[in-house]
C-alpha positions, 0 to 999 in steps of 0.5 A: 299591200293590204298590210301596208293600208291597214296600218295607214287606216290604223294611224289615221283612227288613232289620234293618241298615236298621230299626238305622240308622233307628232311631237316626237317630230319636233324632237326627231326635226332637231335630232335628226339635224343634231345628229348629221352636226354631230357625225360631221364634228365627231369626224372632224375632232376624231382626225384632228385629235387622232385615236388616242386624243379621241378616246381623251375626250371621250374619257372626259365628257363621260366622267363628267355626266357619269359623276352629275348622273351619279348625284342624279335623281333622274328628276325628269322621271319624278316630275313626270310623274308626280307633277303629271299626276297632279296637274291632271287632278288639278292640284295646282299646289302640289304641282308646284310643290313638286317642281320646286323640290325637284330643282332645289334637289337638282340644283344641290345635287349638281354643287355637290357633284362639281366639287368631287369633281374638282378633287378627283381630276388629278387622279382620273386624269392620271389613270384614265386618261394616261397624262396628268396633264389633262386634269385642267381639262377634266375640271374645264368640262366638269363645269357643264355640271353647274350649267345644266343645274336644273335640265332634269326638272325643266325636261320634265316640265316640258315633258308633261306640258307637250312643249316638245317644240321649243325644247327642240330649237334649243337643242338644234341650237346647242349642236349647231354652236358645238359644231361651229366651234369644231369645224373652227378649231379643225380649219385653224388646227387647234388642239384639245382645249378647243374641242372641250371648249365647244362641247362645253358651248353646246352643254351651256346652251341646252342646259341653260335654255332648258331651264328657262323654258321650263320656267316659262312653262311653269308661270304660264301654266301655273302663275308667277307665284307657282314657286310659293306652292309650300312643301306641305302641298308635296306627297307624302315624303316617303313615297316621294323619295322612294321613288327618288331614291330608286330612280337615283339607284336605277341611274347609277346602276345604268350609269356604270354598267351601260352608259360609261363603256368609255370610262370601263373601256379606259380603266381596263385597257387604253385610250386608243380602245376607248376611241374605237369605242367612242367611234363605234357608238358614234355611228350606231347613234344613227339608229338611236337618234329617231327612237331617243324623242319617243321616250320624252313623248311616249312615257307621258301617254303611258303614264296618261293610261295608266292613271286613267287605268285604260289598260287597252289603250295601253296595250294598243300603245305598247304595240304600235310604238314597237312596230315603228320602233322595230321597223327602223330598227331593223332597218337601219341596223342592216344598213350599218352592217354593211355600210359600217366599213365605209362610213369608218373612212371618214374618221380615217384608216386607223379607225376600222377596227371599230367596225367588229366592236360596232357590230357587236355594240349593235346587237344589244343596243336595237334590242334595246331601240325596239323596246325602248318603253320597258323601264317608263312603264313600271315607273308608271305603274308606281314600281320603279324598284323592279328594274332598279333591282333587274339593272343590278343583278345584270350589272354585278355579272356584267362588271365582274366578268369585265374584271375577270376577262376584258383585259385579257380578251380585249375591246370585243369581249367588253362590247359583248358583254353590253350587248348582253347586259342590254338583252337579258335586262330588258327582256326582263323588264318587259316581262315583268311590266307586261304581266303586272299590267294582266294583273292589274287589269284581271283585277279593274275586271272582277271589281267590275263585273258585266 
């Protein structure tokens, strides 16, 4: 009890704690309305398309943000950065200067990644997908690439200028015209093309919806002239696209080796598997949804303090937003150890055997949930590199004993091996985070002498 009042006393003193979670309301308000749209339309789409068609549909929207991800520069990250940094010297030029770079490089990079599309989907649909078929599909889906030209950098806009709100509605929105369109197409037994045809519905809406209010925020904040800023406003290039560059590796690196089980899963073994996977995350999804908004609203506030070079503050941050990110976890987890069997009868009987995938799914995605702020504090402290070069090595063991093993030992064996890529990583991450902050501050310390 005494614990529990403590922690109430702690929250009340700490405004930067109540504005963090404050904002991450808004997010976690839509994700959480998001997220209960998205179980019922991942259901309905799982029963009428059945396991396999499933596993279809999750190869065709993981090809298509893996390719877009691929060409990415993970411009949220660059404008959080760079564009924060600026607006807090009040160097309006360069923040302008920063934001439009970042949507022209956006924007090229989207052309870029539609057009290979185009030309790889009669091969991806063959070989991954199991039917040529499906290739108008996969070109179909791929367009949301072209919608979602400029969803980083207006993200990133949003980010730093606290507009968590507004993001949130458009977000709700997206999921609300996505589910619609699923619940049409289950009543009216449709097919395949109207499933792809609402996941397409709901990327349009936050992609374009994002952007305009990014640019919103950009007139307000800096004027209508704010796009004119010239480039010679930028800093220097070399620093500006190293840190490009290896958020772009970065991503790819964690595009291919954690966030595209679904392509992985289709190469190695068969649609089928891939629907039980996509059926397992699915439901861990639940645990993730209240962490995701922490991550738009906590890396703003870290880079904030290390700017300012408040390393208490910083420390104080890292862990309160663990405890809460922990507690729910753990929670949340221990609920879907139990209830996982249940909740997998929905999809329909043919979907239990996604539940031991799940599980071991779990264990490394809560690692992961619970310290979620490891790779956005080495971005703040200027070393993106470090976690670029920690997601590579634990990449290469984890693909390579995927080719090794995973189309002899099956769905499970490739499920441990995320699970394990996302402990060891991120546990070295942190490691490296935290001791570069005792540096740093040892070093504020000497300089300052009492």
């Amino acid at each position: 009890m005494k614990f529990l009042e403590k922690t109430w006393e702690t929250f009340k003193s700490d405004k930067l704690l109540q504005r963090i979670l404050a904002n991450s309301g808004y997010l976690l308000s839509s994700n959480v309305l998001s997220m209960g749209l998205s179980v019922i339309q991942s259901i309905l789409a799982g029963r009428l398309l059945g396991v396999a068609g499933f596993g279809v549909i999750g190869t065709i929207t993981a090809f298509a943000s893996t390719l877009n991800r691929l060409f990415s520069f993970r411009m949220n990250e660059l404008v959080v950065k760079y564009f924060g940094e600026a607006r807090a010297n009040h160097q309006s030029g360069r923040a302008g200067a920063v934001v439009k770079a970042a949507a022209l490089g956006e924007t090229g990079s989207a052309i870029l990644s539609f057009l290979i599309l185009v030309l790889l989907a009669p091969y991806v649909s063959a070989r991954l997908a199991d039917d040529p078929a499906t290739a108008p599909l996969f070109i179909l889906y791929g367009s949301m690439v072209l919608l979602n030209f400029a969803t980083e950098t207006a993200t990133g806009v949003l980010q730093v200028t606290n507009k968590f709100r507004s993001y949130a509605v458009v977000n709700l929105i997206s999921s609300i015209v996505n589910a619609a369109i699923i619940v049409w197409a289950f009543f009216t037994k449709r097919g395949m093309m109207e499933i792809v045809w609402a996941y397409l519905a709901g990327k349009a809406i936050l992609g374009l919806g994002t952007a305009y209010l990014g640019l919103k925020e950009m007139r307000n904040d800096l004027g209508a002239g704010w796009w004119k800023a010239p480039f010679s406003e930028l800093p220097a290039f070399k620093e500006l696209f190293g840190f490009a560059f290896s958020t772009n590796i970065s991503s790819t690196i964690i595009m291919l080796v954690r966030d595209n089980e679904a392509l992985w899963i289709a190469y190695f073994l068969s649609p089928t598997a891939v629907g039980y996977a996509k059926t397992a995350l699915a439901i861990i999804n639940l645990v993730q949804i209240p962490i995701t908004p922490f991550i738009s609203t906590t890396y703003p506030e870290i880079n904030h303090a290390v700017i300012k070079k408040d390393w208490t503050l910083l420390r104080r941050l890292l862990k309160r937003v663990t405890l809460i990110s922990g507690g729910w976890t753990l929670a949340t987890s221990l609920g879907l150890v139990v209830l996982g069997p249940w909740l997998l009868l929905f999809y329909g009987p043919d979907f239990q055997p996604a539940y031991v995938p799940m599980l071991i799914f779990l264990a490394g995605l809560g690692f992961a949930n619970i310290f979620f702020w490891n790779r956005p504090l080495l971005l703040s402290l200027g070393l993106p590199a470090v976690p670029t070069r920690i997601s590579l090595y634990c990449g290469i063991a984890k693909v390579a004993l995927a080719f090794l093993l995973v189309p002899r030992l099956g769905l499970n064996f490739e499920a441990f091996l995320l699970s394990a890529f996302f402990i060891v990583s991120v546990a070295f991450i942190i490691l490296r985070g935290l001791r570069e902050v005792r540096k740093r501050e040892s070093l504020n310390l000497e300089g300052n002498p009492a």
